[in-house]
Legacy VTK file of the C-alpha trace (Angstrom):
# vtk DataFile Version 3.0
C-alpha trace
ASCII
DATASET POLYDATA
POINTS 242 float
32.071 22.133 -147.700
34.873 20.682 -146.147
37.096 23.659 -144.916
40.660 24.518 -142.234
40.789 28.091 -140.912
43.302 30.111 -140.339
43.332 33.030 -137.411
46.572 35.001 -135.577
46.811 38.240 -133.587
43.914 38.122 -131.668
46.324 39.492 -128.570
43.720 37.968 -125.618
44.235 39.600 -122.373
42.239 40.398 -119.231
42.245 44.267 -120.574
40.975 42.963 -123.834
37.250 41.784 -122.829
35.394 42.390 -126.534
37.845 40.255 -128.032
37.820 37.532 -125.692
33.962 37.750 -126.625
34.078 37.808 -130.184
36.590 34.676 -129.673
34.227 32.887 -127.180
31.307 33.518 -129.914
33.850 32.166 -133.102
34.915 29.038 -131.016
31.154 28.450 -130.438
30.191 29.057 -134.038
29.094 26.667 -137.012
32.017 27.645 -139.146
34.459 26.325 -136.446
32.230 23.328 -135.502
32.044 22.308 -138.912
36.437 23.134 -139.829
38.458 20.266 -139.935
41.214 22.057 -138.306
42.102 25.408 -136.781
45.097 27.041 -137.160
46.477 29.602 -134.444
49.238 31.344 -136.458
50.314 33.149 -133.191
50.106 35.916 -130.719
46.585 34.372 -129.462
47.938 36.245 -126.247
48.847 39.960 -125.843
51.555 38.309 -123.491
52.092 34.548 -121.916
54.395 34.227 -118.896
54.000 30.559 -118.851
51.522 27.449 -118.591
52.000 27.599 -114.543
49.658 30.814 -114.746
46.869 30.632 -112.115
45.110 33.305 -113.135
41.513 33.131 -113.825
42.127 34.438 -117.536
44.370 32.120 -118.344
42.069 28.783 -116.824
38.838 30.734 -119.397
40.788 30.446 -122.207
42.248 27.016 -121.379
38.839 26.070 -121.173
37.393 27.572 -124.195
39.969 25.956 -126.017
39.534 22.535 -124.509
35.519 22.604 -125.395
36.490 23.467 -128.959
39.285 21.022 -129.219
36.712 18.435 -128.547
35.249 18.811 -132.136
37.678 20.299 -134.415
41.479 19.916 -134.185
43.056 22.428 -133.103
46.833 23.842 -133.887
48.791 26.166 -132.540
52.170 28.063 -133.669
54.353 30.256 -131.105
53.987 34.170 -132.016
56.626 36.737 -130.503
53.954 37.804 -127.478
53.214 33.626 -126.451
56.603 32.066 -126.975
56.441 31.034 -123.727
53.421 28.538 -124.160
54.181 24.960 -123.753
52.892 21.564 -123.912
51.156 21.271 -120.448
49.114 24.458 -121.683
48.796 23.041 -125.329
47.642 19.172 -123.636
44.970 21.103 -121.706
43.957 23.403 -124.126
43.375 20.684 -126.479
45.727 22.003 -129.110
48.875 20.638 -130.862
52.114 22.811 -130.841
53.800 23.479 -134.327
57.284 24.346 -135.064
57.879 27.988 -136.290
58.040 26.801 -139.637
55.517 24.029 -140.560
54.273 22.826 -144.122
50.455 21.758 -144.277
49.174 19.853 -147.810
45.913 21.739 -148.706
44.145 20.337 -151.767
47.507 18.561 -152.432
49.383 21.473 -152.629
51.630 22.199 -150.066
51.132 25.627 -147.847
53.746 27.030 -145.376
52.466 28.665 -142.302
54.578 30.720 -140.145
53.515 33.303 -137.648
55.847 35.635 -140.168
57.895 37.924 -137.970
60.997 35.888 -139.305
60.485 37.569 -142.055
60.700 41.071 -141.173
64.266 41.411 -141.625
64.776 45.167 -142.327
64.026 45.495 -138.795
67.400 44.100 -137.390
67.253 45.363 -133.703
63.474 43.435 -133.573
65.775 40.413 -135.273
68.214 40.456 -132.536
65.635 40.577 -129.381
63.642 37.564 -131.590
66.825 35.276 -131.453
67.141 36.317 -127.908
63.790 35.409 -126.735
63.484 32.935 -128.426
66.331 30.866 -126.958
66.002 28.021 -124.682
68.719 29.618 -122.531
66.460 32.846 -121.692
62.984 30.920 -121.775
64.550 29.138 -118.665
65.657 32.450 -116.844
62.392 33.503 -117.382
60.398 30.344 -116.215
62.515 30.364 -113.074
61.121 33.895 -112.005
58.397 34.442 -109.763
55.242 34.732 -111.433
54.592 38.583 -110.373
58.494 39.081 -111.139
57.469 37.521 -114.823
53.849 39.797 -115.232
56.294 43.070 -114.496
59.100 41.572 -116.774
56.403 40.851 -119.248
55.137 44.475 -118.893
58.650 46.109 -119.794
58.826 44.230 -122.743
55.851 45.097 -124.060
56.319 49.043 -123.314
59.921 48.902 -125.157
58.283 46.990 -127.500
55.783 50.026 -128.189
58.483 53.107 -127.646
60.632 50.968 -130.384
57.527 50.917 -132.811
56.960 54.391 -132.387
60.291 55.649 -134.093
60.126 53.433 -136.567
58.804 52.959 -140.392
55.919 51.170 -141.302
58.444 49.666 -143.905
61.046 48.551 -141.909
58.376 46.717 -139.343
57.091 45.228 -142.929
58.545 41.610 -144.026
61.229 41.691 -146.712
60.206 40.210 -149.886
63.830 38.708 -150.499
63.308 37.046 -146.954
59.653 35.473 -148.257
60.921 33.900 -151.370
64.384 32.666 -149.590
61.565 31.066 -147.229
59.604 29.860 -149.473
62.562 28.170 -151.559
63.911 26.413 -148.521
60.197 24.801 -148.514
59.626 24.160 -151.653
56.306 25.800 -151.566
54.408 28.637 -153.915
51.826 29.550 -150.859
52.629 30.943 -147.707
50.389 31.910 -144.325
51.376 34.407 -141.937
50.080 36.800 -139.301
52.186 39.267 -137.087
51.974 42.558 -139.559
48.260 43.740 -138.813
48.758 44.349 -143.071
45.709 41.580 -143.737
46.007 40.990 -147.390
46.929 38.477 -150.476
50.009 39.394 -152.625
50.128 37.683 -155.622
53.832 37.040 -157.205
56.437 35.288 -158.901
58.678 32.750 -157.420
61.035 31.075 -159.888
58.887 31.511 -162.901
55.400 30.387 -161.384
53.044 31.990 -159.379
53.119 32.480 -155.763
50.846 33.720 -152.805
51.562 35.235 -149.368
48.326 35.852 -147.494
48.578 37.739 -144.108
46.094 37.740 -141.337
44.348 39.724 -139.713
44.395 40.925 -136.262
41.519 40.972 -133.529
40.708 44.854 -132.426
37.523 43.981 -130.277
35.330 45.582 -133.271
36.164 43.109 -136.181
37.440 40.077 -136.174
38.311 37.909 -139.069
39.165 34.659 -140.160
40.665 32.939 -143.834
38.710 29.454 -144.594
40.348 27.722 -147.180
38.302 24.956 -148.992
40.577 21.583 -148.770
39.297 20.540 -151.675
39.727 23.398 -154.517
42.132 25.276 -152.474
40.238 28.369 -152.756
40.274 31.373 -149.819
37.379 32.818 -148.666
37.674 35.854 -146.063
35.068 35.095 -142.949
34.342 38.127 -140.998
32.441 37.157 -137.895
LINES 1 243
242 0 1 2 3 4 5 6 7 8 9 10 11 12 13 14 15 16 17 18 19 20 21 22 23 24 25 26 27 28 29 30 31 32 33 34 35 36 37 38 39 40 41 42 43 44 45 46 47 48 49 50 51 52 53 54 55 56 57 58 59 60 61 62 63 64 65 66 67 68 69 70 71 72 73 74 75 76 77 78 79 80 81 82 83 84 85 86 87 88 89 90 91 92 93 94 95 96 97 98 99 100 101 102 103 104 105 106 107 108 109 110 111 112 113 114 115 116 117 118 119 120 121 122 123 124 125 126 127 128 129 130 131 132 133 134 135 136 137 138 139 140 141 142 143 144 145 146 147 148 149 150 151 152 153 154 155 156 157 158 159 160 161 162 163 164 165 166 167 168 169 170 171 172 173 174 175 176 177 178 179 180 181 182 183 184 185 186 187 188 189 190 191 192 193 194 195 196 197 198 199 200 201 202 203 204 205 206 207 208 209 210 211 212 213 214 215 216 217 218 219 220 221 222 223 224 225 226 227 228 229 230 231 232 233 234 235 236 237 238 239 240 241
C-alpha cells in the first residue's frame, strides 16, 4: 500500500531517553521503510540552539536521520522549540526543509501542512514572542552567542514558556477556528495537517459550503507514540500507534 506519514511533537532531548527509543525503533520500522515520504510537522526537538551543536545528542539524531533518509524521503517543517534548525543540519540529516506553510497533493487533492501554532491566535502574547523568534533579525543574535550562552538562553525560554502556560486556558492555547478557515482559504485547500496542540484528533467541518478536515497530531510522551499514514492513493487516514 503505497503510504506518506505524518509525525510532530516528539520534543527529543538528552532528558528524554524513551522517546529517543521509541523514535530510533519507528525510523527502523517497516512502516517507515516502506513510506514514500515522512513528514516532520515540527518540534522534533524539545529545544535546538543551532546546527553548530557538538553535542553527542545532537550527532545521534543527525545520524538516525541520515540512515533513514537513505530509503524514504524525508521532510521537515520548523516548530516553535527547533526554529533554529537549518540547512547544514537538514543536508546531514538527510531531510528537506519546508516553509511554515507548505501544500502537498495527496491522492490529487491538495493537503496543507503547517506545524499549526499560527493558528492559535487567542493567545496574543504567545503571537507576539512567535513573530519575535521567528525573525531573521533575532535568529542572528542568537546564532552569534556562545553555545553554553545559547543552552542557558534556551533554558529561560522554555521555563517562561511553562510559567506562561500555567495561567492560562486550555482554550486560549487552542487554535482559533476563524484563523483555520482564513488559512485554509488563502490555500485553497479543504484538508489541513498540524501538530503543536498535544489535542490529537480529526474535526470534521464546513468551509464554504463543502466539507473540510483539520487533523492534529499527536505528541511523543516516552509511553505512546503515534503516527497518521495516509494512503496516496484513496486518501484515507489510518492512526499507527507504534
Amino acid at each position: 500500500m503505497p503510504h506518506i506519514l505524518f509525525i510532530s511533537d516528539l520534543h527529543l532531548s538528552p532528558a528524554t531517553p524513551a522517546i529517543m527509543q521509541q523514535f530510533q525503533r519507528f525510523l527502523d520500522s517497516d512502516v517507515l521503510k516502506q513510506a514514500d515520504a515522512l513528514y516532520i510537522l515540527g518540534d522534533l526537538f524539545d529545544a535546538w540552539i543551532g546546527d553548530d551543536d557538538p553535542s553527542p545528542f545532537a550527532a545521534q539524531v543527525r545520524e538516525m536521520l541520515h540512515e533513514a533518509g537513505s530509503h524514504t524521503n524525508l521532510y521537515f517543517q520548523h516548530g516553535n522549540r527547533d526554529f533554529l534548525l537549518g540547512e547544514d543540519f537538514a543536508r546531514a540529516a538527510n531531510m528537506t526543509l519546508l516553509p511554515e506553510e507548505q501544500v502537498i497533493q495527496v491522492a490529487d487533492e491538495p493537503v496543507l501542512l503547517l506545524h499549526g501554532d499560527q493558528l492559535c491566535t487567542d493567545d496574543r502574547d504567545y503571537q507576539q514572542a512567535r513573530k519575535l523568534f521567528r525573525s531573521p533579525e533575532f535568529q542572528a543574535q542568537a546564532m552569534a552567542m556562545s553555545i553554553p550562552k545559547r543552552i542557558q538562553k534556551a533554558a529561560e525560554i522554555r521555563q517562561m514558556s511553562g510559567e506562561a502556560k500555567a495561567v492560562k486556558s486550555s482554550d486560549i492555547m487552542d487554535v482559533n477556528q476563524k484563523a483555520v478557515e482564513t488559512m485554509m482559504k488563502k490555500h485553497a485547500v479543504r484538508r489541513l495537517i498540524h501538530g503543536h496542540t498535544h489535542r490529537p484528533g480529526t474535526h470534521d467541518f464546513t468551509l464554504d459550503g463543502h466539507a473540510a478536515r483539520r487533523t492534529v497530531l499527536a505528541d511523543w510522551n516516552g509511553q505512546a507514540s503515534t503516527v497518521l499514514q495516509i494512503n496516496t492513493s484513496s486518501g484515507e487516514e489510518q492512526s499507527l500507534s507504534l
